[in-house]
PDB file of N, CA, C and O in Angstrom:
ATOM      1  N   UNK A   1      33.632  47.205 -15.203  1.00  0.00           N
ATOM      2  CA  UNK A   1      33.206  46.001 -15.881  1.00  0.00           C
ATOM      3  C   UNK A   1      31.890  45.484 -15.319  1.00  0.00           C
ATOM      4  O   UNK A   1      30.974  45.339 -16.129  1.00  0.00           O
ATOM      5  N   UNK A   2      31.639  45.142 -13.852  1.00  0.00           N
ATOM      6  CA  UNK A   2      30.178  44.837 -13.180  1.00  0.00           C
ATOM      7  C   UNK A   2      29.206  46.114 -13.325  1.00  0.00           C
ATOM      8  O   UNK A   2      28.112  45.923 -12.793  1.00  0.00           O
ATOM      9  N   UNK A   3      29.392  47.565 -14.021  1.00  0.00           N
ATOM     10  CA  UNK A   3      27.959  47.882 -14.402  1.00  0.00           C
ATOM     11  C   UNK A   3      28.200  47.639 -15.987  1.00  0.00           C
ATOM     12  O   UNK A   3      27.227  48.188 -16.503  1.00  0.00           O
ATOM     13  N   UNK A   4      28.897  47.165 -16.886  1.00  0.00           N
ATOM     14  CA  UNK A   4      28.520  46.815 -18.107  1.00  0.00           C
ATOM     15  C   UNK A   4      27.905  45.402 -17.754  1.00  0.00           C
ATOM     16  O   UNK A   4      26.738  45.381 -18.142  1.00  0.00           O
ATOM     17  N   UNK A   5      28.109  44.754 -17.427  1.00  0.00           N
ATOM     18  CA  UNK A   5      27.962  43.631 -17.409  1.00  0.00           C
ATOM     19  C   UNK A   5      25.949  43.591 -16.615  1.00  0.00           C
ATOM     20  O   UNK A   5      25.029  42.973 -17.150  1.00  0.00           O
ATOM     21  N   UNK A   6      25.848  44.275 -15.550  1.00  0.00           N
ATOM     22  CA  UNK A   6      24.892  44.564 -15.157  1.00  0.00           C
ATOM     23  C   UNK A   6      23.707  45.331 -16.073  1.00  0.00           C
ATOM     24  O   UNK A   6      22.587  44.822 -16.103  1.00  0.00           O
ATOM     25  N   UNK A   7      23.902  46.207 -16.601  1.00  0.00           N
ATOM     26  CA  UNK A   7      23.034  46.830 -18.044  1.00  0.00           C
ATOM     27  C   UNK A   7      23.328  45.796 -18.861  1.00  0.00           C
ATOM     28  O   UNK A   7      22.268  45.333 -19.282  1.00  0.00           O
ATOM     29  N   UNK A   8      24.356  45.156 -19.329  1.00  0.00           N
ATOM     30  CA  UNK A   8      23.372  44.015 -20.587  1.00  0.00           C
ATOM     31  C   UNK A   8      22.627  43.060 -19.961  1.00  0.00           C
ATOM     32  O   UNK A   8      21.703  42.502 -20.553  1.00  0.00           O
ATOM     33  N   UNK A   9      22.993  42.743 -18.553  1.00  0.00           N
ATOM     34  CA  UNK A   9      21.984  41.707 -18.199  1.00  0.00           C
ATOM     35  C   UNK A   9      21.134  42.187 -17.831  1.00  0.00           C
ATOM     36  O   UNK A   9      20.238  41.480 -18.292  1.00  0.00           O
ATOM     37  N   UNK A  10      20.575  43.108 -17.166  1.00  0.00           N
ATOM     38  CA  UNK A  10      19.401  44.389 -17.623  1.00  0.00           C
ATOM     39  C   UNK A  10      18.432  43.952 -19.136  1.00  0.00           C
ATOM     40  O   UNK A  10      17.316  43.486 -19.363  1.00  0.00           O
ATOM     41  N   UNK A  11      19.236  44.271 -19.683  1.00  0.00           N
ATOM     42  CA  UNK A  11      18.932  44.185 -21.462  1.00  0.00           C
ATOM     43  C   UNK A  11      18.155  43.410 -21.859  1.00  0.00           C
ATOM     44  O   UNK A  11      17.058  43.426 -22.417  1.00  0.00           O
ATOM     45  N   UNK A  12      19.378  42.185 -21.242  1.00  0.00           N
ATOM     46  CA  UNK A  12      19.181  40.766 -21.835  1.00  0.00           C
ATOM     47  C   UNK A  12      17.782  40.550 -21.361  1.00  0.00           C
ATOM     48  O   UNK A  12      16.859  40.183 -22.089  1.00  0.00           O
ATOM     49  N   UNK A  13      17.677  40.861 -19.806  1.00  0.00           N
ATOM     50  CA  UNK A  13      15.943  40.241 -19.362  1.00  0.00           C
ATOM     51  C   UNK A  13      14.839  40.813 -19.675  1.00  0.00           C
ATOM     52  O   UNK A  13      13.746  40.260 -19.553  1.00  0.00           O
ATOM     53  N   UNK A  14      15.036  42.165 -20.182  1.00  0.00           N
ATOM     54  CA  UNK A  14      13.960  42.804 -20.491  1.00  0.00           C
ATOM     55  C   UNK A  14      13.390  42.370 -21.832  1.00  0.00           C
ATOM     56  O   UNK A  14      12.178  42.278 -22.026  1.00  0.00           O
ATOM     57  N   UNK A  15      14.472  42.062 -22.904  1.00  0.00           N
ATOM     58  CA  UNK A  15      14.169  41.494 -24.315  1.00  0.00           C
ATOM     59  C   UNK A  15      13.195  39.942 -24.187  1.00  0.00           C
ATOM     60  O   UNK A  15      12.324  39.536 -24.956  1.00  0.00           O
ATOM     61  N   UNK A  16      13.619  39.442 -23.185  1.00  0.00           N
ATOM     62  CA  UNK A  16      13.717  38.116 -22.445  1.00  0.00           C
ATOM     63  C   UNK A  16      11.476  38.234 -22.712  1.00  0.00           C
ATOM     64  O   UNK A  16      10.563  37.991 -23.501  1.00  0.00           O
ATOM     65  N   UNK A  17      11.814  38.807 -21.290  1.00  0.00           N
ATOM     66  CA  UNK A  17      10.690  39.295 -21.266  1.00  0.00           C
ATOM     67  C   UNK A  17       9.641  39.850 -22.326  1.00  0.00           C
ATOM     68  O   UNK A  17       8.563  39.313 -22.579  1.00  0.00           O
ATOM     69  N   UNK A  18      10.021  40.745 -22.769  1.00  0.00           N
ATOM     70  CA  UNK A  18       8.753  41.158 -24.296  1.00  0.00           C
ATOM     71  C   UNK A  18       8.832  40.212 -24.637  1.00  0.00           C
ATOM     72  O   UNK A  18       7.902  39.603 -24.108  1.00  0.00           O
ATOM     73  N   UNK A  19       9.525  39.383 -25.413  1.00  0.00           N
ATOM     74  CA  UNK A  19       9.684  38.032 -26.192  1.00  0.00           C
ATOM     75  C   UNK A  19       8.295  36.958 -25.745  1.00  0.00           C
ATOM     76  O   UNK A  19       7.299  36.637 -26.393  1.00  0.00           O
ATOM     77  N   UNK A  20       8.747  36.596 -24.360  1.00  0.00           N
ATOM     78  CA  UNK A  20       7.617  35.910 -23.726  1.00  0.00           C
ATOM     79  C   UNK A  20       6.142  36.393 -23.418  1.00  0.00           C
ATOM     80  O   UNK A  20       5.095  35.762 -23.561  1.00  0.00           O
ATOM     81  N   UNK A  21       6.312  37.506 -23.019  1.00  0.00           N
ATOM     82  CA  UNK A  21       4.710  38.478 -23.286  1.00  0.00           C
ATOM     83  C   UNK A  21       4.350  38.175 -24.280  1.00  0.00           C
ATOM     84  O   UNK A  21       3.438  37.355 -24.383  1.00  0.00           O
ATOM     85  N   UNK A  22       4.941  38.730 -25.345  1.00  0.00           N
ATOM     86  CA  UNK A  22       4.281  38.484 -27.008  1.00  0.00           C
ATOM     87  C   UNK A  22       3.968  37.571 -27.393  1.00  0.00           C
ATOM     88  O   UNK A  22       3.035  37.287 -28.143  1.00  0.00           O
ATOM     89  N   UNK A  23       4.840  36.889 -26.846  1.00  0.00           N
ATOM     90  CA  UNK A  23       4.195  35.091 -27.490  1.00  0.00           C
ATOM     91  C   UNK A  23       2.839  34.694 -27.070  1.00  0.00           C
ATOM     92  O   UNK A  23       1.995  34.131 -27.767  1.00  0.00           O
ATOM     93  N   UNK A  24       2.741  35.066 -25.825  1.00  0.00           N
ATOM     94  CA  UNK A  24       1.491  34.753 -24.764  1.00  0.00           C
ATOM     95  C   UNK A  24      -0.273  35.265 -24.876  1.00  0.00           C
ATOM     96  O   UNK A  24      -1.400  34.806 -24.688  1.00  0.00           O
ATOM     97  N   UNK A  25       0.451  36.585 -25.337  1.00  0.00           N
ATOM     98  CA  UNK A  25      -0.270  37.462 -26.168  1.00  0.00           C
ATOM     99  C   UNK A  25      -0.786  36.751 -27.578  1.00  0.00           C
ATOM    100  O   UNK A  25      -2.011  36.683 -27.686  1.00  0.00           O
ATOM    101  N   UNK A  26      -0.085  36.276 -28.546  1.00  0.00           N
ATOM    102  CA  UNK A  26      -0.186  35.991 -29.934  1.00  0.00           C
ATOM    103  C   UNK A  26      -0.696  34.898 -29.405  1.00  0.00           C
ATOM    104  O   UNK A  26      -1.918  35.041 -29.378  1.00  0.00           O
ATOM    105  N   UNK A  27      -0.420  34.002 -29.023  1.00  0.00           N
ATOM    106  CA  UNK A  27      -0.918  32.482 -28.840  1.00  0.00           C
ATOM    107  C   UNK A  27      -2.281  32.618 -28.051  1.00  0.00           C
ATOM    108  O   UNK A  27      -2.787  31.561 -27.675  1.00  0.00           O
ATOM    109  N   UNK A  28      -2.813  33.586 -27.813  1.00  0.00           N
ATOM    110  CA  UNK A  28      -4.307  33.858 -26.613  1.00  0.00           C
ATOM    111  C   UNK A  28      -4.453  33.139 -25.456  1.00  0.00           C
ATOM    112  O   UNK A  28      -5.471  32.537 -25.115  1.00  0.00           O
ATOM    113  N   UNK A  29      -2.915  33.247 -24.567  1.00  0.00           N
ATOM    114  CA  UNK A  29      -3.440  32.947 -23.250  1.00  0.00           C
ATOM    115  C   UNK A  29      -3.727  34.382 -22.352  1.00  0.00           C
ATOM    116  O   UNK A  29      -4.192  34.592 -21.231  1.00  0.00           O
ATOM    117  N   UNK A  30      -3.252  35.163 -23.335  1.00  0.00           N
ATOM    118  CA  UNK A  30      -3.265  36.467 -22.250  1.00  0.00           C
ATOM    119  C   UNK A  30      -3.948  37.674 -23.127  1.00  0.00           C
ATOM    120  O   UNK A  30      -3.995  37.565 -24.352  1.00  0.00           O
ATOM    121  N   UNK A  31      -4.334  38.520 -22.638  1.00  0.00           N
ATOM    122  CA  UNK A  31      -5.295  39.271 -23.620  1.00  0.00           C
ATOM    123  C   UNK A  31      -3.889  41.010 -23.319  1.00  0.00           C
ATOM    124  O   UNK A  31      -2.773  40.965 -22.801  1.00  0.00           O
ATOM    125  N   UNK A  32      -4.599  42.193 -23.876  1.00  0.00           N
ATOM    126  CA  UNK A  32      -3.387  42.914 -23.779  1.00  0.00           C
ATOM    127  C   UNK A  32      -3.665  43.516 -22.831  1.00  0.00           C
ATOM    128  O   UNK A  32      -2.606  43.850 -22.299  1.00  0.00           O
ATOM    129  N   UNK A  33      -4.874  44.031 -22.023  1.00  0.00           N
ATOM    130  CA  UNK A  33      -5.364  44.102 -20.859  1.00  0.00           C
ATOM    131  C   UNK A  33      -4.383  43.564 -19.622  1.00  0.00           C
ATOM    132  O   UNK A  33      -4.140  44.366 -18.720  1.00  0.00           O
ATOM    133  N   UNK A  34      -3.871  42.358 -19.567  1.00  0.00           N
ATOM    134  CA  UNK A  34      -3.808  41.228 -18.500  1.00  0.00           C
ATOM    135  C   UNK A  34      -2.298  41.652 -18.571  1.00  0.00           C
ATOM    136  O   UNK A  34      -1.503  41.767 -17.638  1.00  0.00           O
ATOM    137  N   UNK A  35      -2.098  41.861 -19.946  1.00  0.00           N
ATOM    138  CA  UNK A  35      -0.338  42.762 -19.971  1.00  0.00           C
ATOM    139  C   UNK A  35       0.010  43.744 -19.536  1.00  0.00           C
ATOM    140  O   UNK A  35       1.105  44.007 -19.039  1.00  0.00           O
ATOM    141  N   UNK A  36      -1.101  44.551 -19.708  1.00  0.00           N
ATOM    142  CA  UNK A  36      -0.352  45.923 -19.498  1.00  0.00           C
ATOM    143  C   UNK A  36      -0.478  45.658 -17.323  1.00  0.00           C
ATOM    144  O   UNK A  36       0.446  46.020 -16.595  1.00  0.00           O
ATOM    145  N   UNK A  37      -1.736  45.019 -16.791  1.00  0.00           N
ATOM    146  CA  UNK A  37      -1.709  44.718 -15.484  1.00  0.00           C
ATOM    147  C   UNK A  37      -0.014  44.347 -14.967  1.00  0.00           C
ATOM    148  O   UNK A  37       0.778  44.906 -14.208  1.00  0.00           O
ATOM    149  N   UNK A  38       0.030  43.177 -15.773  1.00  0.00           N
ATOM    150  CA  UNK A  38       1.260  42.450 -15.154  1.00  0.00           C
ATOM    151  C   UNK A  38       2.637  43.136 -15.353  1.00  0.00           C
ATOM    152  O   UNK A  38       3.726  42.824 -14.870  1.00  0.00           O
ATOM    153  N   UNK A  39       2.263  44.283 -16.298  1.00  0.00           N
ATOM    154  CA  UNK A  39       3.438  45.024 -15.932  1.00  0.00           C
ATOM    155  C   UNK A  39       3.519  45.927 -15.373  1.00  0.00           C
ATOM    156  O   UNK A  39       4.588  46.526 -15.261  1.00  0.00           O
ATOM    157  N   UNK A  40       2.713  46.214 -14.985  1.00  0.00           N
ATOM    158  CA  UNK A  40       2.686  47.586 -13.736  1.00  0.00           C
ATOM    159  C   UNK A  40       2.640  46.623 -12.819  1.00  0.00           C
ATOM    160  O   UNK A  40       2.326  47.186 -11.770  1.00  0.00           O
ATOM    161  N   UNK A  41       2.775  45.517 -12.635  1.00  0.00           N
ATOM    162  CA  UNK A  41       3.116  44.714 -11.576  1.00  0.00           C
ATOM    163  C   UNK A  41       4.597  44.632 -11.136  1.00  0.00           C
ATOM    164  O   UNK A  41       5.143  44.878 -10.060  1.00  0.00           O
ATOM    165  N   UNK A  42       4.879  44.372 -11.857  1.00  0.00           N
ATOM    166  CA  UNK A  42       6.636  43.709 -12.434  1.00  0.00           C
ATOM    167  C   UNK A  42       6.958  44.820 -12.446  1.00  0.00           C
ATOM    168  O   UNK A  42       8.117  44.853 -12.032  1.00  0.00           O
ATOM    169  N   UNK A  43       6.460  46.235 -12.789  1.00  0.00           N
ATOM    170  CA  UNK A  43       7.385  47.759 -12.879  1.00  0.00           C
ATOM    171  C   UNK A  43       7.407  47.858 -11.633  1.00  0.00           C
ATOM    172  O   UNK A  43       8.523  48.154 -11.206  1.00  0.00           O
ATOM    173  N   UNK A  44       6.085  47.642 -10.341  1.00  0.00           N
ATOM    174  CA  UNK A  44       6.721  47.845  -8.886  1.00  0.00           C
ATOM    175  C   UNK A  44       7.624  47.280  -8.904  1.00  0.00           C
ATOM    176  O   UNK A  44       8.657  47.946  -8.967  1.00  0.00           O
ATOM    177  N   UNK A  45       7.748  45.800  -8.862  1.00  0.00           N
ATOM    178  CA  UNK A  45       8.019  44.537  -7.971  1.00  0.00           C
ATOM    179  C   UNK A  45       9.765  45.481  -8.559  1.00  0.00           C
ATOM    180  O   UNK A  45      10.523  45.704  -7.616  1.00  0.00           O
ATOM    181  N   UNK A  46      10.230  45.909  -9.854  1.00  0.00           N
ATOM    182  CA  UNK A  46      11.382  46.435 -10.058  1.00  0.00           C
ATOM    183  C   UNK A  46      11.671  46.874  -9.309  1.00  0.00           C
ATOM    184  O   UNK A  46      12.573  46.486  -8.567  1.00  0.00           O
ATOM    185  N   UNK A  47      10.751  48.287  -9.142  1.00  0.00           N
ATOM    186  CA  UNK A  47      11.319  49.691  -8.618  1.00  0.00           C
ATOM    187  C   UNK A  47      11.670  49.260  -6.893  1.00  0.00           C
ATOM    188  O   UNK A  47      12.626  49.695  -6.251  1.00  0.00           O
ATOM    189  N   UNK A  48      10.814  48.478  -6.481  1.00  0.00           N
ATOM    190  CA  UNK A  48      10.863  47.870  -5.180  1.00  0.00           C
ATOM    191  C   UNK A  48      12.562  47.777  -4.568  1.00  0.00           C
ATOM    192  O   UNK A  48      13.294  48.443  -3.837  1.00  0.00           O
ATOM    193  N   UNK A  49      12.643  46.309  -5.507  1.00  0.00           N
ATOM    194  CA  UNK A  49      13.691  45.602  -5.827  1.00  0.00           C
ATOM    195  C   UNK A  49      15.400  46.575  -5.919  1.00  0.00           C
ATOM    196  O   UNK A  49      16.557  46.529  -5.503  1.00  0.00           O
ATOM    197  N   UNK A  50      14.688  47.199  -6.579  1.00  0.00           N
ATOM    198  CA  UNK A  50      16.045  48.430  -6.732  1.00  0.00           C
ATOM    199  C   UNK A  50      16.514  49.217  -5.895  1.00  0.00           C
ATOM    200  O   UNK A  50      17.639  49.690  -5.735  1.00  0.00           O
ATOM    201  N   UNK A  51      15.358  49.345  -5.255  1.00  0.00           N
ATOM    202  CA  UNK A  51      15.551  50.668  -3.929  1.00  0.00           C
ATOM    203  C   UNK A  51      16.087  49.768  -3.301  1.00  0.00           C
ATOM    204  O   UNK A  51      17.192  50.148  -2.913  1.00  0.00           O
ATOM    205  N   UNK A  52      15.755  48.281  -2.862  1.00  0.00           N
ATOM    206  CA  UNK A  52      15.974  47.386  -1.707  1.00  0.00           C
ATOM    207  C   UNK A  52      17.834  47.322  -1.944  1.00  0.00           C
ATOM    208  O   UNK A  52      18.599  47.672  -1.045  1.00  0.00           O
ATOM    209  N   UNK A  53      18.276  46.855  -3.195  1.00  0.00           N
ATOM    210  CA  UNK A  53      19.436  46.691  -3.292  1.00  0.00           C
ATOM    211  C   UNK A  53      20.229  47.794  -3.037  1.00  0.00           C
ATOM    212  O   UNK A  53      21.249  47.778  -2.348  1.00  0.00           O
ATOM    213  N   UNK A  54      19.580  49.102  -3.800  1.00  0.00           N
ATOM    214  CA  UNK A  54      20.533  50.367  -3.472  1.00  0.00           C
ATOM    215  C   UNK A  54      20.773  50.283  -1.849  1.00  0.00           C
ATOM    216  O   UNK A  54      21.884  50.356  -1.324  1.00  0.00           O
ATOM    217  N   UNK A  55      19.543  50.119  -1.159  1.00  0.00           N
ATOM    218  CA  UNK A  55      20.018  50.379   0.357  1.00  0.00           C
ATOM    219  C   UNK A  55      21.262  49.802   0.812  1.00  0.00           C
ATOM    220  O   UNK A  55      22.393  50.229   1.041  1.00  0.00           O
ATOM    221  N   UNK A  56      20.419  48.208   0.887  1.00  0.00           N
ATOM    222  CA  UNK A  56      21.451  47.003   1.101  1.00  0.00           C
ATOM    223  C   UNK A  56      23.141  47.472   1.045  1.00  0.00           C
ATOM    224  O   UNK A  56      24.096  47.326   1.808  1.00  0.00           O
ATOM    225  N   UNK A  57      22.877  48.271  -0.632  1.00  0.00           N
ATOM    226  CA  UNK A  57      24.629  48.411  -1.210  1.00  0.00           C
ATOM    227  C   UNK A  57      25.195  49.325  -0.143  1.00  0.00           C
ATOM    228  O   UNK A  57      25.965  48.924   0.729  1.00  0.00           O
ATOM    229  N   UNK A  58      24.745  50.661  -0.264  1.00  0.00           N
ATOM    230  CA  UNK A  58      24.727  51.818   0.845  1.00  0.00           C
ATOM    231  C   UNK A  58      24.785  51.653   2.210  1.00  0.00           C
ATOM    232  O   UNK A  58      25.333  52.509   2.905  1.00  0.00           O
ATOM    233  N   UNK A  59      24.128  50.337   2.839  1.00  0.00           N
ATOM    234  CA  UNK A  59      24.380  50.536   4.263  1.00  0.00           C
ATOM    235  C   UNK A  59      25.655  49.590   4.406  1.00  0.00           C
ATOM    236  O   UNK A  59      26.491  49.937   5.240  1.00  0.00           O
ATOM    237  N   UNK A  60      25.851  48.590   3.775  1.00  0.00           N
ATOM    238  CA  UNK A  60      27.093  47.739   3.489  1.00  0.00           C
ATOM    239  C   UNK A  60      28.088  48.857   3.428  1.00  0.00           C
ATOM    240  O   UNK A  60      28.838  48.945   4.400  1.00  0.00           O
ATOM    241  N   UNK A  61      28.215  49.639   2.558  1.00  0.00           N
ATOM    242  CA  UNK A  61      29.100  50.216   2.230  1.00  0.00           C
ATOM    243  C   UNK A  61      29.516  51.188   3.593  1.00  0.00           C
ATOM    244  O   UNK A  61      30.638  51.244   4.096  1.00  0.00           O
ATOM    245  N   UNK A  62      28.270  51.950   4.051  1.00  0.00           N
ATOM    246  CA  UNK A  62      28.310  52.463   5.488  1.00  0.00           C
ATOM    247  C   UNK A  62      29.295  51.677   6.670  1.00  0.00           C
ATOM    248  O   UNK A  62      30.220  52.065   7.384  1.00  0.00           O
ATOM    249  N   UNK A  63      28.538  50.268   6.467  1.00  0.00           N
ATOM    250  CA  UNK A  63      29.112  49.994   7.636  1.00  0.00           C
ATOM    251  C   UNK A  63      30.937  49.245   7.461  1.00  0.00           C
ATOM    252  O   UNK A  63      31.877  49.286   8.255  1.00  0.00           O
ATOM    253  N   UNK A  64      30.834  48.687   6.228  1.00  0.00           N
ATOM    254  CA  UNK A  64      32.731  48.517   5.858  1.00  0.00           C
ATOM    255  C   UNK A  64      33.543  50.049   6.364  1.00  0.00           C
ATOM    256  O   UNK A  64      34.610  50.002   6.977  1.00  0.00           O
ATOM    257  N   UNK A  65      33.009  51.093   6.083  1.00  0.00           N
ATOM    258  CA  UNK A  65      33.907  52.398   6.496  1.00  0.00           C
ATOM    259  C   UNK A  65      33.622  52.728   7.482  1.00  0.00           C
ATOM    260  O   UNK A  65      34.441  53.573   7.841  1.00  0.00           O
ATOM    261  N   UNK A  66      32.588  52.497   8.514  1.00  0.00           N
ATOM    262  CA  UNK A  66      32.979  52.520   9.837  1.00  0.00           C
ATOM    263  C   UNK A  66      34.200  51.477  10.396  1.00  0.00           C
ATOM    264  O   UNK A  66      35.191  51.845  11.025  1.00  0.00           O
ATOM    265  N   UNK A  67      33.896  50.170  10.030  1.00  0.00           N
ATOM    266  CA  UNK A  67      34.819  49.064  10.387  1.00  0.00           C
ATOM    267  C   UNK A  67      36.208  49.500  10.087  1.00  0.00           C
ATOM    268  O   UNK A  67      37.076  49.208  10.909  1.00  0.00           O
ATOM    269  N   UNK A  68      36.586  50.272   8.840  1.00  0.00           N
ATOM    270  CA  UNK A  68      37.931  50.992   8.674  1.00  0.00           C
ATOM    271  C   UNK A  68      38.214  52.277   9.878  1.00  0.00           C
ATOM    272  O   UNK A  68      39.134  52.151  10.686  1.00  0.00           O
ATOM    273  N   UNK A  69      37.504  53.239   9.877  1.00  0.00           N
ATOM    274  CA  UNK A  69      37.730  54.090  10.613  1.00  0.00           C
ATOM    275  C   UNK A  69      37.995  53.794  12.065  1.00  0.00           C
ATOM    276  O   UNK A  69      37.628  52.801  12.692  1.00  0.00           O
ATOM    277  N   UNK A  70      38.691  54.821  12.491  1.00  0.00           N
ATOM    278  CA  UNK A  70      39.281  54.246  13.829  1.00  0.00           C
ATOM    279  C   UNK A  70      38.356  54.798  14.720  1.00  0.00           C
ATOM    280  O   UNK A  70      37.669  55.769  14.403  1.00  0.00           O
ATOM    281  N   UNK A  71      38.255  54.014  16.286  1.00  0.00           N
ATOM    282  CA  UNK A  71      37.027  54.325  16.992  1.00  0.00           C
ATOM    283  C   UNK A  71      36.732  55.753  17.357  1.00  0.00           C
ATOM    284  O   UNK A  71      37.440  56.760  17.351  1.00  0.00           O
ATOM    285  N   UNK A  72      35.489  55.542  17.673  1.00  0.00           N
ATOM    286  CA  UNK A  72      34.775  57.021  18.006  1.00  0.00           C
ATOM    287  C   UNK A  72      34.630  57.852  17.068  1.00  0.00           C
ATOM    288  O   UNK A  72      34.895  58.995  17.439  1.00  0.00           O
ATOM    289  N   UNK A  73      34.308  57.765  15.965  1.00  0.00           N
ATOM    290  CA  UNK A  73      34.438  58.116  14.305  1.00  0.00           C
ATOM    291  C   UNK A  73      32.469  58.418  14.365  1.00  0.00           C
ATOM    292  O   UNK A  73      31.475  57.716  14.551  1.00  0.00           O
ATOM    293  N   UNK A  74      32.707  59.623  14.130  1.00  0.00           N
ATOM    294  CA  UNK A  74      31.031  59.880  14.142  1.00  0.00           C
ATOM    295  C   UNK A  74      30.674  59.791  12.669  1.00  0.00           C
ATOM    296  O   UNK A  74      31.388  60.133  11.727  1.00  0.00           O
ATOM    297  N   UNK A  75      29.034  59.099  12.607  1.00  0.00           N
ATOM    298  CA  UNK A  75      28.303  59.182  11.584  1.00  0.00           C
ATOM    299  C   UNK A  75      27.888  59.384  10.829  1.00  0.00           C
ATOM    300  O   UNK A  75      27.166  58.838   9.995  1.00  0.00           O
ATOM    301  N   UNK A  76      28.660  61.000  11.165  1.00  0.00           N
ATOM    302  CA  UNK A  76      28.177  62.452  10.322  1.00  0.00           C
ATOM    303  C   UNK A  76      29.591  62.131   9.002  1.00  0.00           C
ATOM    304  O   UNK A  76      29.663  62.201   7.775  1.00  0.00           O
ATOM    305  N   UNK A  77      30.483  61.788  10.079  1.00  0.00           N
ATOM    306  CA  UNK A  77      32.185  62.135   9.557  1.00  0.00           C
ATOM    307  C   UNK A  77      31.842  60.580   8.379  1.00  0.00           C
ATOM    308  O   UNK A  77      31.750  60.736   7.162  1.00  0.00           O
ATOM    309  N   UNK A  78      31.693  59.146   9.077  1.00  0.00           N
ATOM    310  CA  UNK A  78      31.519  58.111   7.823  1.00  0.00           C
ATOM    311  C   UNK A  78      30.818  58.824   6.739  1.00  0.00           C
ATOM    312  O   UNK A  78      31.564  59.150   5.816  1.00  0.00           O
ATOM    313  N   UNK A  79      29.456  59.184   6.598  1.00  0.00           N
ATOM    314  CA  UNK A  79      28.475  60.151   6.125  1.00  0.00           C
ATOM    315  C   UNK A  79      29.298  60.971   4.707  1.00  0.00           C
ATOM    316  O   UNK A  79      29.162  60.700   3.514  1.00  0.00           O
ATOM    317  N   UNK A  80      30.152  62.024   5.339  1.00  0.00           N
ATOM    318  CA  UNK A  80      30.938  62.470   4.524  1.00  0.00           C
ATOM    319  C   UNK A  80      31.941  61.811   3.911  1.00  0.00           C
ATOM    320  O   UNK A  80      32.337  62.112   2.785  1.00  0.00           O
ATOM    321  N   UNK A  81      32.367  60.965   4.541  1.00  0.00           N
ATOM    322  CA  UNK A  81      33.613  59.746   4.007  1.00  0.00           C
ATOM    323  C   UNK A  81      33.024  59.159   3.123  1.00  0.00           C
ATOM    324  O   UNK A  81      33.784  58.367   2.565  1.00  0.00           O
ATOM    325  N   UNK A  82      31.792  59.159   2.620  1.00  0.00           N
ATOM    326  CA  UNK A  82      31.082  58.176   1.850  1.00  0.00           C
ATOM    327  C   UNK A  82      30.941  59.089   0.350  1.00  0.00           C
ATOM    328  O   UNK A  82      31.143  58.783  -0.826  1.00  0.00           O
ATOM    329  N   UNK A  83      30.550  60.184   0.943  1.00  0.00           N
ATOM    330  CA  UNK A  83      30.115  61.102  -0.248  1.00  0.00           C
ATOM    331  C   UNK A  83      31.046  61.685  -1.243  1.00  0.00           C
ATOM    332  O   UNK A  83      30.736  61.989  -2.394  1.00  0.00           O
ATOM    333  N   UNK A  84      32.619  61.858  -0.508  1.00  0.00           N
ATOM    334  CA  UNK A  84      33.898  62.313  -1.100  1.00  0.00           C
ATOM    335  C   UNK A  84      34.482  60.939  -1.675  1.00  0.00           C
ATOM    336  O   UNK A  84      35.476  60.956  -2.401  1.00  0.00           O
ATOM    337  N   UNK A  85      34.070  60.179  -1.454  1.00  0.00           N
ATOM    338  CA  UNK A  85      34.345  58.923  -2.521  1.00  0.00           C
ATOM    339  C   UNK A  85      35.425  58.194  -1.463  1.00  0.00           C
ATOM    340  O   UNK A  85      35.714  57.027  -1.727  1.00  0.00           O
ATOM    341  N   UNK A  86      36.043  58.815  -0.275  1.00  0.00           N
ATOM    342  CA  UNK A  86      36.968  57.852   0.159  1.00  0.00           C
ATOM    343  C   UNK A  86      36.653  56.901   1.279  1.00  0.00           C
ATOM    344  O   UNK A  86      37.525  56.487   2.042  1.00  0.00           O
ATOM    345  N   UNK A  87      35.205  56.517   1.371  1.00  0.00           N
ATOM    346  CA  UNK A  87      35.128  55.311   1.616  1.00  0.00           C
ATOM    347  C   UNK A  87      35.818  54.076   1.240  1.00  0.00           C
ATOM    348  O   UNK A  87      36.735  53.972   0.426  1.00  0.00           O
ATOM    349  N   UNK A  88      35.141  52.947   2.089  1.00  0.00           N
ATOM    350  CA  UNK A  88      35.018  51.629   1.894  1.00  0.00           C
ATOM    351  C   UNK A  88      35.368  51.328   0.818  1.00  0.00           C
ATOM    352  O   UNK A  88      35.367  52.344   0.122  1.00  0.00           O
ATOM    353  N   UNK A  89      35.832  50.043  -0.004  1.00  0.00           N
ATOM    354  CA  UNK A  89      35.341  49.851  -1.283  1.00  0.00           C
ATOM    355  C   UNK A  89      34.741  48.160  -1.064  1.00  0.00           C
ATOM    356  O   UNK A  89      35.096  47.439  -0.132  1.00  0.00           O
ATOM    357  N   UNK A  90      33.803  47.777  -2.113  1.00  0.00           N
ATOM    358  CA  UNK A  90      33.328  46.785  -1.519  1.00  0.00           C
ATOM    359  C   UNK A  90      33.703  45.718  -2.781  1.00  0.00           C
ATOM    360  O   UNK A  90      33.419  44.524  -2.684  1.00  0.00           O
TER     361      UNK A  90
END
């Protein structure tokens, strides 16, 4: 249910977005030049953004299945605990 919910709100902001470009555009505060800039702006500031969270999710998730595993549990072994799906769940 939280990645449907995550892709329409995805959706929702991106529509969000053209909507408000265009207007900005049509009304001449912004030329299409100044658009296509600000979105190769906003396409980093995404891609940024995304990697940052994937980590975030991934090392969270890392470190809940160490906190399960019982001590002296090597890195390699969480590592694989992560990849066979029987990690953590968060």
């Amino acid at each position: 249910m939280a990645e449907l919910l995550t892709i329409f709100l995805g959706s929702l902001f991106r529509m969000v977005l053209i909507l408000l470009f265009g207007a900005l555009i049509e009304r001449g505060y912004m030329t299409e030049g100044q658009f296509a800039q600000l979105g190769m702006g906003l396409g980093g500031f995404v891609v940024v953004s995304a990697w940052t969270l994937y980590k975030r999710y991934h090392d969270r998730l890392k470190f809940r299945t160490a906190l399960e595993s019982p001590a002296g549990t090597t890195e390699a072994h969480i590592d694989e605990k992560i990849k066979n799906g029987t990690g953590a769940t968060l």
